[in-house]
ZADRENBA-11202 format. One line per field, with one value per atom (N, C-alpha, C): residue number from 1; residue in one letter; atom name; x negated, y, z. Coordinates in nm, 4 decimals, m for minus. Layout:
! ZADRENBA-11202
nr: NUM|...
rest: A|...
atom: CA|...
X: X|...
Y: Y|...
Z: Z|...
***
This chain:
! ZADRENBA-11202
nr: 1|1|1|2|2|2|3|3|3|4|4|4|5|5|5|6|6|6|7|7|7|8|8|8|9|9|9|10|10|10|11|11|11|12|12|12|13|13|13|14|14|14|15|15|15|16|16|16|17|17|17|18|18|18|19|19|19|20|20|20|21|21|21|22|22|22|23|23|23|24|24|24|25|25|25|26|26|26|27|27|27|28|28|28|29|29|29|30|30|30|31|31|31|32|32|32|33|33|33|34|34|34|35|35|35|36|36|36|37|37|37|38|38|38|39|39|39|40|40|40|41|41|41|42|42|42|43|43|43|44|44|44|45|45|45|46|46|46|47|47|47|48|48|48|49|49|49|50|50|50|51|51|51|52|52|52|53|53|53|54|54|54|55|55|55|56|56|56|57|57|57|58|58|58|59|59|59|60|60|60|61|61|61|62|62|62|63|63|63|64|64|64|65|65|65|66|66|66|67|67|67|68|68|68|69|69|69|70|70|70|71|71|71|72|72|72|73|73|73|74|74|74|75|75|75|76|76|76|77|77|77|78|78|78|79|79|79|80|80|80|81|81|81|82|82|82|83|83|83|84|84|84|85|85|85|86|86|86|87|87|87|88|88|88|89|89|89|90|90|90|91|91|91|92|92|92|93|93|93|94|94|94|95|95|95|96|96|96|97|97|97|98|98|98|99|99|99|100|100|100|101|101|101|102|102|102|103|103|103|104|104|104|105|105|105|106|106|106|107|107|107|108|108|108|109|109|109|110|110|110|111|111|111|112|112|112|113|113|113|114|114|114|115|115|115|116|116|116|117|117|117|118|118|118|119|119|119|120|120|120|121|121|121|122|122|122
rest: X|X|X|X|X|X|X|X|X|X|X|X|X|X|X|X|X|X|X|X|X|X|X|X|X|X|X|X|X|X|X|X|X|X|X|X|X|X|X|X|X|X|X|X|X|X|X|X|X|X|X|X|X|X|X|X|X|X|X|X|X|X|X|X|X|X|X|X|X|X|X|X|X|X|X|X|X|X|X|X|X|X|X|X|X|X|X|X|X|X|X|X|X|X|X|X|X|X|X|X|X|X|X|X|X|X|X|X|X|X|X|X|X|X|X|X|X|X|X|X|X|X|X|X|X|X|X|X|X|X|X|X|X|X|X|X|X|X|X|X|X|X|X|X|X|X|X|X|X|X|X|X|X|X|X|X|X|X|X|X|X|X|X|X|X|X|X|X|X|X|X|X|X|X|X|X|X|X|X|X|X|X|X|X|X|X|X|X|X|X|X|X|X|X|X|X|X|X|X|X|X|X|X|X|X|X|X|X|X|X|X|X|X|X|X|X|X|X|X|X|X|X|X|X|X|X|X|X|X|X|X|X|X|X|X|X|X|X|X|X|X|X|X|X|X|X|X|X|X|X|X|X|X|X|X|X|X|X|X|X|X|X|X|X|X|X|X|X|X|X|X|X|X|X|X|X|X|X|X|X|X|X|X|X|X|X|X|X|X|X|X|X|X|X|X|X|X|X|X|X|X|X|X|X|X|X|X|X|X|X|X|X|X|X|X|X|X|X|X|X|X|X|X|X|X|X|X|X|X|X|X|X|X|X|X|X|X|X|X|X|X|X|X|X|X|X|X|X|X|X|X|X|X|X|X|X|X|X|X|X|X|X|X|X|X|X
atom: N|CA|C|N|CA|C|N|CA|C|N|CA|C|N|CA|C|N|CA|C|N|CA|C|N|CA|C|N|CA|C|N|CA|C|N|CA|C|N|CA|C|N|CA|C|N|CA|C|N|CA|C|N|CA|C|N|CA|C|N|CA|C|N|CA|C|N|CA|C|N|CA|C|N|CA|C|N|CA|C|N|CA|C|N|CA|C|N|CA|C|N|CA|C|N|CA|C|N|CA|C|N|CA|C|N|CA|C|N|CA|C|N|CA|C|N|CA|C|N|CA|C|N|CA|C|N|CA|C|N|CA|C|N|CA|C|N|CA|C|N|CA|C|N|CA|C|N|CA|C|N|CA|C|N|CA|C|N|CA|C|N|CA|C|N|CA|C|N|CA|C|N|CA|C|N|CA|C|N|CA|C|N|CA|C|N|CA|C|N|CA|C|N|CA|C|N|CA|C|N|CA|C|N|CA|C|N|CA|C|N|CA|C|N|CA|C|N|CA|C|N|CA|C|N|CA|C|N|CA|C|N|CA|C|N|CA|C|N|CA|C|N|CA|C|N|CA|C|N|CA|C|N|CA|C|N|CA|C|N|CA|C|N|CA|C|N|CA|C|N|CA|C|N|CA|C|N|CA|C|N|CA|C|N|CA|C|N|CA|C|N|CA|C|N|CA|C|N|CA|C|N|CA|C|N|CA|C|N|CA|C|N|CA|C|N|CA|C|N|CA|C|N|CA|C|N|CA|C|N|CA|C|N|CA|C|N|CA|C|N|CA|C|N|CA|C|N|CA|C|N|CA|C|N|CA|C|N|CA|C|N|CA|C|N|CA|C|N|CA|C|N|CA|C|N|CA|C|N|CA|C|N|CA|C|N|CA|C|N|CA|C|N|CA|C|N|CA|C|N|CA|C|N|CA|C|N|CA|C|N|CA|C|N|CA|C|N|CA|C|N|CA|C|N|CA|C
X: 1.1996|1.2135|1.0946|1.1294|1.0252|0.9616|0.8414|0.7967|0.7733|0.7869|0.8313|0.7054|0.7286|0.6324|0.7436|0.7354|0.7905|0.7225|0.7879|0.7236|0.8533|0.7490|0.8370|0.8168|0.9870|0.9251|0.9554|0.8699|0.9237|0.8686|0.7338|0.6410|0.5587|0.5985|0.5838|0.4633|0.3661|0.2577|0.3175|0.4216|0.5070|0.5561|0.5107|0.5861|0.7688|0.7532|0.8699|0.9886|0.9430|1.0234|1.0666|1.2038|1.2213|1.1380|1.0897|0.9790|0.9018|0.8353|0.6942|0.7566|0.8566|0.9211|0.9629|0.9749|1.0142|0.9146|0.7703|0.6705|0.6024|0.6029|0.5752|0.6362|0.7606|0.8482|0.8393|0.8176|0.7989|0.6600|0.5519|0.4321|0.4450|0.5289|0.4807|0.5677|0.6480|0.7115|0.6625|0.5397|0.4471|0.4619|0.5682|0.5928|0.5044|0.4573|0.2979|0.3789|0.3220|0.3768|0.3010|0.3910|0.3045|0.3940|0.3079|0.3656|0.3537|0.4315|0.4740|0.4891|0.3857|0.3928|0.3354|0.3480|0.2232|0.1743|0.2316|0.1759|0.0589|0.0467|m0.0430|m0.1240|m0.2355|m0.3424|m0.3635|m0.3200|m0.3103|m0.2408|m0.1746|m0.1101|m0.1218|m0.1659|m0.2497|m0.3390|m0.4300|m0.5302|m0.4871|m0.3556|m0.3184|m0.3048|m0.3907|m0.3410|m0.2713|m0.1785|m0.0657|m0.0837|0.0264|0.0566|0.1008|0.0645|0.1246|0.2309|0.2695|0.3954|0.4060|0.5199|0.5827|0.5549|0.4836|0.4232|0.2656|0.2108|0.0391|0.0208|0.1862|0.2046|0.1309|0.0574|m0.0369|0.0798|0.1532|0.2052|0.3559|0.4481|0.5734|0.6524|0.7185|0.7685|0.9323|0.9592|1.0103|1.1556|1.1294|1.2610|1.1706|1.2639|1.2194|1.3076|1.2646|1.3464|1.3241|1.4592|1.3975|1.4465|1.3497|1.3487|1.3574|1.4002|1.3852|1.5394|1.5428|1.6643|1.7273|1.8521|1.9099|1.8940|1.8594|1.8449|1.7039|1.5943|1.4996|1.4601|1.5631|1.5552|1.5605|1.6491|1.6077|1.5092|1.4164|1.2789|1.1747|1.2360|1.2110|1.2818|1.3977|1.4778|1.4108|1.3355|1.2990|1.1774|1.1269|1.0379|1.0358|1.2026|1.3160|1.2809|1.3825|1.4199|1.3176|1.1918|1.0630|1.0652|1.0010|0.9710|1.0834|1.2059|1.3059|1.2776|1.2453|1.2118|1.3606|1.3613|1.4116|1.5446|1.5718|1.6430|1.6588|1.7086|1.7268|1.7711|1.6834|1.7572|1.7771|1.9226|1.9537|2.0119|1.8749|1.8827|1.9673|2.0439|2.1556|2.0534|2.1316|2.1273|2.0228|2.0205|1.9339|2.0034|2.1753|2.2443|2.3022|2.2840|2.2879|2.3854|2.5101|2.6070|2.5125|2.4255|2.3947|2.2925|2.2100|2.0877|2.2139|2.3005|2.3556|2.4491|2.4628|2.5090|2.4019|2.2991|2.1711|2.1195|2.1560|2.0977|2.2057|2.3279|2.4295|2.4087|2.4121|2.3840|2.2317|2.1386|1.9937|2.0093|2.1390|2.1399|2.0352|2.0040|1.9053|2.0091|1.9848|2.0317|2.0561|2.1358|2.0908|2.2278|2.1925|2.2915|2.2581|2.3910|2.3300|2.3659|2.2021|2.2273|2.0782|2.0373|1.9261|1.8430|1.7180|1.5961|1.5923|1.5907|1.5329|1.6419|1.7802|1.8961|1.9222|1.8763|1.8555|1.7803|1.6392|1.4905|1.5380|1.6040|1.6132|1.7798|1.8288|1.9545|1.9097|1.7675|1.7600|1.8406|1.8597|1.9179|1.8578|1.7062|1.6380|1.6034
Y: 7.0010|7.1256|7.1400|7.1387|7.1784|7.3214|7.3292|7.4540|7.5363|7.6442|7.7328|7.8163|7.8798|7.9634|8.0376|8.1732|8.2905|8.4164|8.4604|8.5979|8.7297|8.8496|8.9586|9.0785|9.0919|9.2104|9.3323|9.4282|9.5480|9.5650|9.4531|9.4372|9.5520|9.5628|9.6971|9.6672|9.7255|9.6996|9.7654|9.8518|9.9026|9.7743|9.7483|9.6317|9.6582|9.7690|9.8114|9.8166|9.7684|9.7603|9.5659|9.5452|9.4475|9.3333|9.3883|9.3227|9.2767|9.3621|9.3282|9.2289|9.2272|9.1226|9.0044|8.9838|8.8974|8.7864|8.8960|8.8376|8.7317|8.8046|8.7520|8.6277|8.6227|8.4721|8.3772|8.4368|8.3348|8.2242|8.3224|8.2795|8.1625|8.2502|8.1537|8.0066|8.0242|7.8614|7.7691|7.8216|7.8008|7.7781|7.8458|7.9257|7.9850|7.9689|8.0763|8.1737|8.3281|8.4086|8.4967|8.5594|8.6149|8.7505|8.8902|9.0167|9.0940|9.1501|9.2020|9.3964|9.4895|9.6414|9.6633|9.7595|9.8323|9.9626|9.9758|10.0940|10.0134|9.8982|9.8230|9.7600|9.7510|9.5981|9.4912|9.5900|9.4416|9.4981|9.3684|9.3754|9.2667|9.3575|9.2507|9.1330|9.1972|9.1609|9.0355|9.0247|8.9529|9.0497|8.9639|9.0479|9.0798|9.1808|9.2086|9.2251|9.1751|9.1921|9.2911|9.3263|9.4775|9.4945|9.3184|9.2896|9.1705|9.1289|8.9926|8.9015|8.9931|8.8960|8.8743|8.9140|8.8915|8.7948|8.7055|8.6009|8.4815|8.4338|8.3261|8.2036|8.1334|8.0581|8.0340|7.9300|7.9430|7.9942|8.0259|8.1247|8.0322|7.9500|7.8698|7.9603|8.0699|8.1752|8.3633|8.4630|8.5404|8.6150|8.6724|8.7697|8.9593|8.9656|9.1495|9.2521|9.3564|9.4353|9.5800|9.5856|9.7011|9.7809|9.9222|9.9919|9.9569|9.9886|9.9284|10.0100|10.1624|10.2420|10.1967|10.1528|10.0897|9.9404|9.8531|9.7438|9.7172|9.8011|9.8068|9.8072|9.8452|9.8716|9.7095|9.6586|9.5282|9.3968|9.4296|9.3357|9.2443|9.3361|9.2008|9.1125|9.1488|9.1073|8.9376|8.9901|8.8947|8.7886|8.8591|8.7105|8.6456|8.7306|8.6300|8.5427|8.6167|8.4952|8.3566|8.3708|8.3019|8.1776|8.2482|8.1602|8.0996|7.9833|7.8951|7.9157|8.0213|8.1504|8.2657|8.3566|8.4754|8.5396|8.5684|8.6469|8.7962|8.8479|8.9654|9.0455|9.0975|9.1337|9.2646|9.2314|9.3825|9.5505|9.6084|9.7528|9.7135|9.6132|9.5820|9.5442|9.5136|9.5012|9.5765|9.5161|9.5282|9.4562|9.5532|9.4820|9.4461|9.5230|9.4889|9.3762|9.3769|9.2772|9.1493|9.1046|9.0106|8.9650|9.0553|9.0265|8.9428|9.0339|8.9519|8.8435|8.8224|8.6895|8.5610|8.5874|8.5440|8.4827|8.5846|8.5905|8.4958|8.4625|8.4023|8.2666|8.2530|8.0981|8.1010|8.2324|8.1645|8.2187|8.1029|8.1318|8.2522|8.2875|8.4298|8.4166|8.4822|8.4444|8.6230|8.7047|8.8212|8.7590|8.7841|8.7575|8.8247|8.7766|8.8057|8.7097|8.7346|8.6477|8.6201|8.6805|8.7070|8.6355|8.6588|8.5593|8.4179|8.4045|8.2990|8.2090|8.2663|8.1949|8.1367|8.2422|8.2458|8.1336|8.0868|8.0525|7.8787|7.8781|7.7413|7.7495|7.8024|7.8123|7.8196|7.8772|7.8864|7.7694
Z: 14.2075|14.1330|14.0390|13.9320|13.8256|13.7971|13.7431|13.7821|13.6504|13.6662|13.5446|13.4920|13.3661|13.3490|13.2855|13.3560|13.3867|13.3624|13.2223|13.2387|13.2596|13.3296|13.4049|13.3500|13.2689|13.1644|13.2355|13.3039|13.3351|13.4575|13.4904|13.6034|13.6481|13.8205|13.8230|14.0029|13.9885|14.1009|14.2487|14.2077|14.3312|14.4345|14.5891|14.6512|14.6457|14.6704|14.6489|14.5476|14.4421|14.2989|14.3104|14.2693|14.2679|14.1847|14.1141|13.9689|14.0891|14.1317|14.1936|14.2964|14.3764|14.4698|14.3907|14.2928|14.1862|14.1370|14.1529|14.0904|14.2206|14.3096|14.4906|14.4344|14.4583|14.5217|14.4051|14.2561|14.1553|14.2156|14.2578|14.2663|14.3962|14.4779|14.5917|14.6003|14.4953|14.4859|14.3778|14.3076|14.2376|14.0644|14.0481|13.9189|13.8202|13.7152|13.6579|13.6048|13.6460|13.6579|13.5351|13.4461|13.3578|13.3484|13.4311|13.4208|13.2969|13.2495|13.1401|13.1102|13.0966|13.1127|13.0629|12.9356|12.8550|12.9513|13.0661|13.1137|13.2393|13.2761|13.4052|13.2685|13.3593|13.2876|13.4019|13.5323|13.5900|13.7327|13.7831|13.9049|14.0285|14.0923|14.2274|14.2078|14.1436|14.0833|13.9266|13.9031|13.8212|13.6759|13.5718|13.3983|13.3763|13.3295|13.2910|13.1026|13.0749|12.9308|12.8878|12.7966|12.7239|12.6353|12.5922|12.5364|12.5266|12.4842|12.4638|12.3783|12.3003|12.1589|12.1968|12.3032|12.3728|12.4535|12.4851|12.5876|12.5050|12.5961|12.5530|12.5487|12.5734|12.5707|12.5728|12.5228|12.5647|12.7022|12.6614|12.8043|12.8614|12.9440|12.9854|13.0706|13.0924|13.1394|13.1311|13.1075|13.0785|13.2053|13.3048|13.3797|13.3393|13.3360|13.2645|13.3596|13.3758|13.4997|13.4340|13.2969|13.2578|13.2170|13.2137|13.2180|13.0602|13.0404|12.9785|12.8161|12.8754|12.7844|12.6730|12.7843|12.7058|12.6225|12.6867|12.5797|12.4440|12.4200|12.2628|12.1946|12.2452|12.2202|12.2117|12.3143|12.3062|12.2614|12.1866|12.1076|12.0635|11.9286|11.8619|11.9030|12.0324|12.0859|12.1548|12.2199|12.2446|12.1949|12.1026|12.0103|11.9895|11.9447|11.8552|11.9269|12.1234|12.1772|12.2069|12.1845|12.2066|12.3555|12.4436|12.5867|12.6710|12.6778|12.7542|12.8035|12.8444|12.9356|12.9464|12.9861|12.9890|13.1282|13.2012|13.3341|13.3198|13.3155|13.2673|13.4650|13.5162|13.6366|13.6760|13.7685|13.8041|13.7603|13.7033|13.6465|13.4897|13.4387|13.3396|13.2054|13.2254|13.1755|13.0358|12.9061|12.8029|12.6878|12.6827|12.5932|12.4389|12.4017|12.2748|12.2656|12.3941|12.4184|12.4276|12.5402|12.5514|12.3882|12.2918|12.1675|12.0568|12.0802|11.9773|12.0131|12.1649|12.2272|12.2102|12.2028|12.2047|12.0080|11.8770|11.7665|11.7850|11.8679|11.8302|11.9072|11.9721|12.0329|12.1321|12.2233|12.3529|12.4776|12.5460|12.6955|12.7638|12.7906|12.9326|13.0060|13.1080|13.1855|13.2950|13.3675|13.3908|13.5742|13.6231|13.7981|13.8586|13.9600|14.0476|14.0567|14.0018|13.9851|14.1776|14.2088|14.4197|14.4737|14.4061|14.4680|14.4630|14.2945|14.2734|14.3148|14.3393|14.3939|14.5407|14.6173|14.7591|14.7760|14.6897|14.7070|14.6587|14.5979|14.5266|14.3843|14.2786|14.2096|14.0767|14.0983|14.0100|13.9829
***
């Protein structure tokens, strides 16, 4: 299994928020994990990014943890970064995001980053 660099847009320091469980299991199958919140600077003791365009490097799958009402906001952020993949996580779901991604030729596919990880799939 090859190892990813993964960033988590909508990374949230709550254990309790699926993001933050997301960010756990990326790490511990040794994934580089790059959290993604203009509202954190950092989460469990890890940097957090304040956007998508501050990501130091290519981004190899993008999992998104954010409500559907707010993506828009991060469209063209999207696309710029145009990463590898697209994990479009349950309640995150976006007819217009899955249209522009669909229109920019990048991957996405809508499932569970935690299902996937835990199923071998990732």
């Amino acid at each position: 299994m090859s190892k990813e660099r993964v960033a988590v847009l909508g990374a949230s320091p709550k254990s309790e928020r699926y993001s933050n469980k997301a960010i756990k299991a990326l790490e511990a199958r040794g994934h580089q994990v790059f959290p993604v919140n203009p509202a954190y600077e950092e989460i469990d003791g890890k940097r957090v990014y304040q956007d998508l365009s501050s990501l130091p490097d290519k981004i190899d799958t993008l999992t998104i943890y954010v409500s559907p009402q707010k993506i828009s906001g991060y469209m063209e952020e999207i696309i710029k970064l145009a990463p590898g993949r697209i994990i479009i996580n349950p309640g995150t779901e976006s007819e217009e995001l899955s249209r522009e991604l669909d229109k920019a030729g990048i991957t996405h596919l809508e499932a569970c980053t935690l299902v996937m990880l835990s199923t071998k799939q990732f």
